[in-house]
HTML snippet that shows the backbone in 3Dmol.js (N, CA, C, O; Angstrom):
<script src="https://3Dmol.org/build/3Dmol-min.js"></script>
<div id="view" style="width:600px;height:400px;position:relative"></div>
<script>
const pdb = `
ATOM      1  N   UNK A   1      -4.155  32.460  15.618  1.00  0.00           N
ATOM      2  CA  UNK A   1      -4.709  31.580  14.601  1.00  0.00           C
ATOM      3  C   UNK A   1      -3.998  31.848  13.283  1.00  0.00           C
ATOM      4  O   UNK A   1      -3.737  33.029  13.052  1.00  0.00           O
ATOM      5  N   UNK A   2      -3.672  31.008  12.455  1.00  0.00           N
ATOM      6  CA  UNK A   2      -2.987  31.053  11.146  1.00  0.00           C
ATOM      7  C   UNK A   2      -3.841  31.524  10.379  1.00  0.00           C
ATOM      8  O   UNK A   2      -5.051  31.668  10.552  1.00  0.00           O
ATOM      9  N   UNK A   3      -2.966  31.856   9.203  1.00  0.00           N
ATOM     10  CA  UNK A   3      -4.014  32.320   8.466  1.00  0.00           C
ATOM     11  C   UNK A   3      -4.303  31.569   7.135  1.00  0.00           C
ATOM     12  O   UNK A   3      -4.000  30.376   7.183  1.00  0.00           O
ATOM     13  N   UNK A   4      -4.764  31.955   6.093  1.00  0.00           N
ATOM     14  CA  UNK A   4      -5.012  30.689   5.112  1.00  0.00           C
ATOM     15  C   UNK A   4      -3.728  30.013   4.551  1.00  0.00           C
ATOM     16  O   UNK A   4      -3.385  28.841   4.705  1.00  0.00           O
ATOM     17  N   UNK A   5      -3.085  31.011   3.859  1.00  0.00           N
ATOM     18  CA  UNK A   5      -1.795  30.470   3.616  1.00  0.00           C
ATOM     19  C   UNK A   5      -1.276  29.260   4.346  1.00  0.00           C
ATOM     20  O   UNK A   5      -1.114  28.140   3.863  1.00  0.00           O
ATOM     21  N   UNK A   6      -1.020  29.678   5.672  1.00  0.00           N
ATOM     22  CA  UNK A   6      -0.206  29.072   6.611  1.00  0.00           C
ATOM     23  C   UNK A   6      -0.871  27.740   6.580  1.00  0.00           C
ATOM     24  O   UNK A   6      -0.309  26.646   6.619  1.00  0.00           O
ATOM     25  N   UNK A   7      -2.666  28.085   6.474  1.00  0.00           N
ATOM     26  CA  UNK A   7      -2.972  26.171   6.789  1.00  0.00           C
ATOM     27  C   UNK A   7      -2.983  25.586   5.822  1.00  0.00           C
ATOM     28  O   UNK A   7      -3.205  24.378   5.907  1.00  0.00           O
ATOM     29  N   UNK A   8      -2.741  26.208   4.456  1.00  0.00           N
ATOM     30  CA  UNK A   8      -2.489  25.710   3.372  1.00  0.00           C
ATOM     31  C   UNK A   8      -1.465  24.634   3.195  1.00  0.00           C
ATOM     32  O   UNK A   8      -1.478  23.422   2.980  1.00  0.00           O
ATOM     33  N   UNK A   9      -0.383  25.772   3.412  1.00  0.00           N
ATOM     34  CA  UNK A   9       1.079  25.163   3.618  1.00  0.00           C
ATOM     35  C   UNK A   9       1.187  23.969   4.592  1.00  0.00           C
ATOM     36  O   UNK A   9       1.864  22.944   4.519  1.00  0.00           O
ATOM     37  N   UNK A  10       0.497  24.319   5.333  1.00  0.00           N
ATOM     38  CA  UNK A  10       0.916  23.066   6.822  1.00  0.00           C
ATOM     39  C   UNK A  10       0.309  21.777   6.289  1.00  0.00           C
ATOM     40  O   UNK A  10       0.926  20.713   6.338  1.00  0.00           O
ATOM     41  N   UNK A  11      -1.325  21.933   5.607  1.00  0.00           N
ATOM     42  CA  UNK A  11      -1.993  20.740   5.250  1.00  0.00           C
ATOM     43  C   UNK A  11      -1.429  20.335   4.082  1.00  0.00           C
ATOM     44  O   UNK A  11      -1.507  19.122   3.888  1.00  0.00           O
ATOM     45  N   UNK A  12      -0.754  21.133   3.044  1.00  0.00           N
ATOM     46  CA  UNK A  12       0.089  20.272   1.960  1.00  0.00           C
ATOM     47  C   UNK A  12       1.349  19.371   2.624  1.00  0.00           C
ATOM     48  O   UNK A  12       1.550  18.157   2.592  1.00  0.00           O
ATOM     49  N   UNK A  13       1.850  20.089   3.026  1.00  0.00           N
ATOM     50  CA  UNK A  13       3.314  19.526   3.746  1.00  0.00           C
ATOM     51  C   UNK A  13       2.854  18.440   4.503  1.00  0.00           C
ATOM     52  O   UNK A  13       3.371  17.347   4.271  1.00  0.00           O
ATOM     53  N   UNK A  14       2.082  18.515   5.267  1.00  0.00           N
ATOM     54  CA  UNK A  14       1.824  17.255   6.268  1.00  0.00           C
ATOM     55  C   UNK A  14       1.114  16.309   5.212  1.00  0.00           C
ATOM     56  O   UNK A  14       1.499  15.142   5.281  1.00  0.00           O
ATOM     57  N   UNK A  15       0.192  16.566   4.288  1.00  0.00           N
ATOM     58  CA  UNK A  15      -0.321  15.622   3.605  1.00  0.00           C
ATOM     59  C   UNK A  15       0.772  14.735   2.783  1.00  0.00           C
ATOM     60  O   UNK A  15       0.729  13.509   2.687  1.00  0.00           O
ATOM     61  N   UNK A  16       1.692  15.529   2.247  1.00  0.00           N
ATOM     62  CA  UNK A  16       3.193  14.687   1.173  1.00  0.00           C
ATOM     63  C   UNK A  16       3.956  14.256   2.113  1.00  0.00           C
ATOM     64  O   UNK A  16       4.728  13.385   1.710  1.00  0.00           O
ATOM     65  N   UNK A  17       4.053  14.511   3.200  1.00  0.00           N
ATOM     66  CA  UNK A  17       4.770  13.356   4.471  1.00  0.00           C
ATOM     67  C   UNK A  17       3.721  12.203   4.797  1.00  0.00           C
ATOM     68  O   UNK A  17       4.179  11.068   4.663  1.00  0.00           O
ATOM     69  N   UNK A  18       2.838  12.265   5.066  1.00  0.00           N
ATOM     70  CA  UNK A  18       1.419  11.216   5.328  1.00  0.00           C
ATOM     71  C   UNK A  18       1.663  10.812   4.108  1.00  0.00           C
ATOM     72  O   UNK A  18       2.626  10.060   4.256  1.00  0.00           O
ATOM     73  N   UNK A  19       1.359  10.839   2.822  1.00  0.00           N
ATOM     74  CA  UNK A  19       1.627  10.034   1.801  1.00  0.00           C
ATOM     75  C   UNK A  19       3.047   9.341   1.340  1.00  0.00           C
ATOM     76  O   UNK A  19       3.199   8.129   1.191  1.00  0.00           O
ATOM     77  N   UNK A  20       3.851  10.144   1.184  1.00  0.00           N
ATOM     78  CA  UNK A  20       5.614   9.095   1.402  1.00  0.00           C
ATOM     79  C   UNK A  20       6.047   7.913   2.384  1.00  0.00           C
ATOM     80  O   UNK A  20       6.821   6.956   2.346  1.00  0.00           O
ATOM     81  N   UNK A  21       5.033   8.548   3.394  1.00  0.00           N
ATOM     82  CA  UNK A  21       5.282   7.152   4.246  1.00  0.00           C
ATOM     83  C   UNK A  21       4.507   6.557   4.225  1.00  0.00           C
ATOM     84  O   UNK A  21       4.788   5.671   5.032  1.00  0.00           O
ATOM     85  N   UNK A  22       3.652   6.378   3.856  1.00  0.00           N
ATOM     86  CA  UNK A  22       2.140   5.700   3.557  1.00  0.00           C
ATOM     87  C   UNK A  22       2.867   4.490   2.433  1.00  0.00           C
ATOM     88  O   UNK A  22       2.819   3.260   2.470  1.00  0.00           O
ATOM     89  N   UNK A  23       3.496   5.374   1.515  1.00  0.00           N
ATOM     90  CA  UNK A  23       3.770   4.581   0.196  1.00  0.00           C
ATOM     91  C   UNK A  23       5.282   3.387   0.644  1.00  0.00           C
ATOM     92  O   UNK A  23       5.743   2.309   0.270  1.00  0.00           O
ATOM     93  N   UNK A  24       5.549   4.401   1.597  1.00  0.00           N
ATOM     94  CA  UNK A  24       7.177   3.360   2.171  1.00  0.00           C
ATOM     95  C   UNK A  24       6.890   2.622   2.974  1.00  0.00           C
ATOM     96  O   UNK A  24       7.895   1.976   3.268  1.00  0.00           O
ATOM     97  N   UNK A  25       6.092   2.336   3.509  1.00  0.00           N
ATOM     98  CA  UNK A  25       5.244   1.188   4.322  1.00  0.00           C
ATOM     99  C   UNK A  25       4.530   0.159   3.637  1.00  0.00           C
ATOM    100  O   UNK A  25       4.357  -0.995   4.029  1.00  0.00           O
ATOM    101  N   UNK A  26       4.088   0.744   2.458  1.00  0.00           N
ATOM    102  CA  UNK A  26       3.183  -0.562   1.799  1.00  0.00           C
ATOM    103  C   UNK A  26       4.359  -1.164   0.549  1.00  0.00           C
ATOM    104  O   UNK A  26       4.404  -2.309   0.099  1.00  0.00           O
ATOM    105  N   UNK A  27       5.420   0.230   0.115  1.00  0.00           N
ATOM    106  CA  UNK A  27       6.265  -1.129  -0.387  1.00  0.00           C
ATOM    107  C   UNK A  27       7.696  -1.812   0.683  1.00  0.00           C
ATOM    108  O   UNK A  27       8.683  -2.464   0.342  1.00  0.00           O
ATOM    109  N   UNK A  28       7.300  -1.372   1.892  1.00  0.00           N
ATOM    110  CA  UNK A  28       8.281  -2.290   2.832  1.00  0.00           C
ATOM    111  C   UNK A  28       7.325  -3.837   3.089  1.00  0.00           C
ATOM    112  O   UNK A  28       7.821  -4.909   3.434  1.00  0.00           O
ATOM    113  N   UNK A  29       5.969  -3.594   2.832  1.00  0.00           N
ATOM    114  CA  UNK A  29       5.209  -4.750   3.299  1.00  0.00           C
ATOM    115  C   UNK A  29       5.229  -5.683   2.189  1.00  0.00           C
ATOM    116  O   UNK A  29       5.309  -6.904   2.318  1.00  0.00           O
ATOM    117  N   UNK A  30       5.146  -4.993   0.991  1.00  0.00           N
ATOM    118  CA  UNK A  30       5.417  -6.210  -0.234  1.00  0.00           C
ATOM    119  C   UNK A  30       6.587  -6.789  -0.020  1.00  0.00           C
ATOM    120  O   UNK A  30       6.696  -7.923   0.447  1.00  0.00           O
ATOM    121  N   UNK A  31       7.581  -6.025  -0.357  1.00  0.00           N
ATOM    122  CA  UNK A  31       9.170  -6.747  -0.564  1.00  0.00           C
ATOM    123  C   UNK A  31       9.532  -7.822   0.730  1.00  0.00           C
ATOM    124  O   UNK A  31      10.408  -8.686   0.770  1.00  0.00           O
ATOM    125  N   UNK A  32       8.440  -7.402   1.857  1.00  0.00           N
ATOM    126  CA  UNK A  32       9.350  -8.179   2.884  1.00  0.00           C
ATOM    127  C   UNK A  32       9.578  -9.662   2.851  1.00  0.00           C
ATOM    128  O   UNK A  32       8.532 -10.297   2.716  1.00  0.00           O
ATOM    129  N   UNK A  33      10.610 -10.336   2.933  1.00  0.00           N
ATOM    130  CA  UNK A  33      11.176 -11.736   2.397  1.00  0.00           C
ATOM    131  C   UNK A  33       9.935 -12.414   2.951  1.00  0.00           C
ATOM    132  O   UNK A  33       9.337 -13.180   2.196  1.00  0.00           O
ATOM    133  N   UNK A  34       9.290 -12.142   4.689  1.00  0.00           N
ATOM    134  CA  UNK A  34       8.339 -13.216   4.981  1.00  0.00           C
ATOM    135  C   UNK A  34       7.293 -13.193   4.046  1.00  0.00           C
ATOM    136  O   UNK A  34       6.881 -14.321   3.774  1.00  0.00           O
ATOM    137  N   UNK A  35       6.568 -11.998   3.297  1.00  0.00           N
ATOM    138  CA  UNK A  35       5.603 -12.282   2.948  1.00  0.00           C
ATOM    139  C   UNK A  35       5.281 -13.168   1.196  1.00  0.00           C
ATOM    140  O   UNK A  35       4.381 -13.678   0.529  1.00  0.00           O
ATOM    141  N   UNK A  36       6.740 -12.857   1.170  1.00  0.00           N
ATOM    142  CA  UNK A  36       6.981 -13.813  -0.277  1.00  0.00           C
ATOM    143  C   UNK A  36       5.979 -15.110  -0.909  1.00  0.00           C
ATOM    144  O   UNK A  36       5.197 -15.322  -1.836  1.00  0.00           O
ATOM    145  N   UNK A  37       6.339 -15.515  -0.211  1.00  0.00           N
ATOM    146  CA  UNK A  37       5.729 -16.989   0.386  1.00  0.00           C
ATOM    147  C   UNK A  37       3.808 -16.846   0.412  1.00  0.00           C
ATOM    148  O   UNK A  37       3.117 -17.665  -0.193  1.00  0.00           O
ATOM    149  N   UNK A  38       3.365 -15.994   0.995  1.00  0.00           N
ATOM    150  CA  UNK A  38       1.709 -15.586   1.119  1.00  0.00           C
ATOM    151  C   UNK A  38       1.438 -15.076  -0.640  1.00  0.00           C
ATOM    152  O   UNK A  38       0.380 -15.340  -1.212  1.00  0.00           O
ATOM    153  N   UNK A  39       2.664 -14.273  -1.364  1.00  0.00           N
ATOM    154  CA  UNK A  39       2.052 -13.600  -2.261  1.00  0.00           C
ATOM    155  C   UNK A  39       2.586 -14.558  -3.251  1.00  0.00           C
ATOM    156  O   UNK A  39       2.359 -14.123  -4.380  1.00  0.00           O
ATOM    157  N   UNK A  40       3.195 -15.672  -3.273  1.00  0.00           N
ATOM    158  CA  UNK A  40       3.145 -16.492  -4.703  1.00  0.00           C
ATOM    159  C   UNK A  40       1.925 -17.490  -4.446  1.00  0.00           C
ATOM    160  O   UNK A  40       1.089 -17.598  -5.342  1.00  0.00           O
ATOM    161  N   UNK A  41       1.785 -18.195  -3.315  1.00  0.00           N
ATOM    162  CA  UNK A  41       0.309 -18.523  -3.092  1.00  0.00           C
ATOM    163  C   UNK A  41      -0.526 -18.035  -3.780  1.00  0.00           C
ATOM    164  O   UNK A  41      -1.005 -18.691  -4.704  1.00  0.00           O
ATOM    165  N   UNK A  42      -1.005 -16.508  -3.473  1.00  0.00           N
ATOM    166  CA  UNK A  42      -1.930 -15.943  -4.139  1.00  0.00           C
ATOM    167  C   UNK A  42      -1.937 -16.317  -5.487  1.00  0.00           C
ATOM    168  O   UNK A  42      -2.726 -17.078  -6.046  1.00  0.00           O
ATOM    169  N   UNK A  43      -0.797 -15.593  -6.051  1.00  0.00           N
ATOM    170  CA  UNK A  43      -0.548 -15.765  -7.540  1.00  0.00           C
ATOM    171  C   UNK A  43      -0.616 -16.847  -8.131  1.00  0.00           C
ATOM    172  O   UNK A  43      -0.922 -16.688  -9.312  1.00  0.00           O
ATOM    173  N   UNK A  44      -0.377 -18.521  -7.660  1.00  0.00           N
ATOM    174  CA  UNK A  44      -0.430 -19.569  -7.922  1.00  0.00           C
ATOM    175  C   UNK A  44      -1.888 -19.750  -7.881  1.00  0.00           C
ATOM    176  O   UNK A  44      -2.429 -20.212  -8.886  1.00  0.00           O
ATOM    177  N   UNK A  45      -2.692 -19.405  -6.713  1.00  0.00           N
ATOM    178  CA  UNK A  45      -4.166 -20.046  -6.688  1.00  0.00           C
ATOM    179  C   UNK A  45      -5.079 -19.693  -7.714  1.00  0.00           C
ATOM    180  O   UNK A  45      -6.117 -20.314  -7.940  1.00  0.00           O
ATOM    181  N   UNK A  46      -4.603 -18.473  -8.473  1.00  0.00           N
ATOM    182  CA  UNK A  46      -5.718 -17.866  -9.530  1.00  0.00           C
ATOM    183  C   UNK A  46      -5.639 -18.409 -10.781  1.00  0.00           C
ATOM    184  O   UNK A  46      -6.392 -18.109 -11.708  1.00  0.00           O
ATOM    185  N   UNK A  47      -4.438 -19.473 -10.850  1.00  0.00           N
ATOM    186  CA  UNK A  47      -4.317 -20.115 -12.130  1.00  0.00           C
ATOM    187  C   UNK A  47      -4.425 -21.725 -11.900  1.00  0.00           C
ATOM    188  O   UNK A  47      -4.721 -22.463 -12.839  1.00  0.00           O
ATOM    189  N   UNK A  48      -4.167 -22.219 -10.599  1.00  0.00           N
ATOM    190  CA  UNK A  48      -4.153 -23.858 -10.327  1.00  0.00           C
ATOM    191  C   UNK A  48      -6.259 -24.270 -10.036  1.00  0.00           C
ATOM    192  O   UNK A  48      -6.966 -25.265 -10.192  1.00  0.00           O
ATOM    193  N   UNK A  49      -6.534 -22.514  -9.462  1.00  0.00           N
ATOM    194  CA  UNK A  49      -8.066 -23.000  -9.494  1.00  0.00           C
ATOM    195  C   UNK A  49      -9.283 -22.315 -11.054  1.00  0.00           C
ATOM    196  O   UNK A  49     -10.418 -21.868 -11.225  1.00  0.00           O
ATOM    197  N   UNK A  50      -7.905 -22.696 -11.916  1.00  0.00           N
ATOM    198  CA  UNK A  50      -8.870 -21.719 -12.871  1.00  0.00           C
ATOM    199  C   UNK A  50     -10.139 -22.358 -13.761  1.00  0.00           C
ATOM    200  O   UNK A  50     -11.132 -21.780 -14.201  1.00  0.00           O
ATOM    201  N   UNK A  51      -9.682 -23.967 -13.877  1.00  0.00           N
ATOM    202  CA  UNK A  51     -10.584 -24.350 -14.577  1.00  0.00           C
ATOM    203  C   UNK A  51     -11.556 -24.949 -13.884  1.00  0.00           C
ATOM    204  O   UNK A  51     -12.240 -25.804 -14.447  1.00  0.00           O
ATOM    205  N   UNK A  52     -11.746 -24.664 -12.778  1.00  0.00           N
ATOM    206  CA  UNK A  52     -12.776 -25.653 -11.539  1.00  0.00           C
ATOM    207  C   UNK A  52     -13.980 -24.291 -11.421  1.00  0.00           C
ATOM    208  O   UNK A  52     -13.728 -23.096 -11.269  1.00  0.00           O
ATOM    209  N   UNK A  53     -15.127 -24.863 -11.530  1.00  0.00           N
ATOM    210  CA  UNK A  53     -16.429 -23.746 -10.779  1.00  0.00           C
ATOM    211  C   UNK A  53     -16.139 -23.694  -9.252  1.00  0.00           C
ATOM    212  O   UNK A  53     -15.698 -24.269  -8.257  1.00  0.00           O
ATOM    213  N   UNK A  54     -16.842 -22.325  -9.922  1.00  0.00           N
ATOM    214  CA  UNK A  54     -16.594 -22.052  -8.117  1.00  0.00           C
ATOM    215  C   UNK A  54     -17.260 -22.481  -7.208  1.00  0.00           C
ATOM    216  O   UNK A  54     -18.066 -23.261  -7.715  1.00  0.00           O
ATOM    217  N   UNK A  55     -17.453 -22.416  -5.769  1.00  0.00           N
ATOM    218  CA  UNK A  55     -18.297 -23.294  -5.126  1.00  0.00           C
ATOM    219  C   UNK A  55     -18.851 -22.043  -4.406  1.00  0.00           C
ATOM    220  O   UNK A  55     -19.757 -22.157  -3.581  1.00  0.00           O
TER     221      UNK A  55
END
`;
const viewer = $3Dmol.createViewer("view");
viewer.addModel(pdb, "pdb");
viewer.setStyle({}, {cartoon: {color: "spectrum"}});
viewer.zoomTo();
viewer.render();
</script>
């Protein structure tokens, strides 16, 4: 069995790999050319539905 150190070390290290790729995945999902298209939508709908009540 390890000892504290060791699970220290192991749960930092594995946690800053779980997070780098965490973060390189969500900006591979923005930039990707298909989703372009879904995210100016978005951005367009919050201003083309701005002066209408909501339903």
């Amino acid at each position: 069995m390890p000892d504290h150190d060791t699970a220290v070390w192991l749960s930092k290290s594995y946690g800053l790999v779980y997070l780098v790729a965490l973060s390189l995945g969500v900006l591979l999902y923005v930039y990707w050319p298909a989703n372009r298209k879904r995210f100016d939508q978005a951005a367009e709908s919050i201003i083309r539905y701005e002066d209408r009540p909501w339903r």
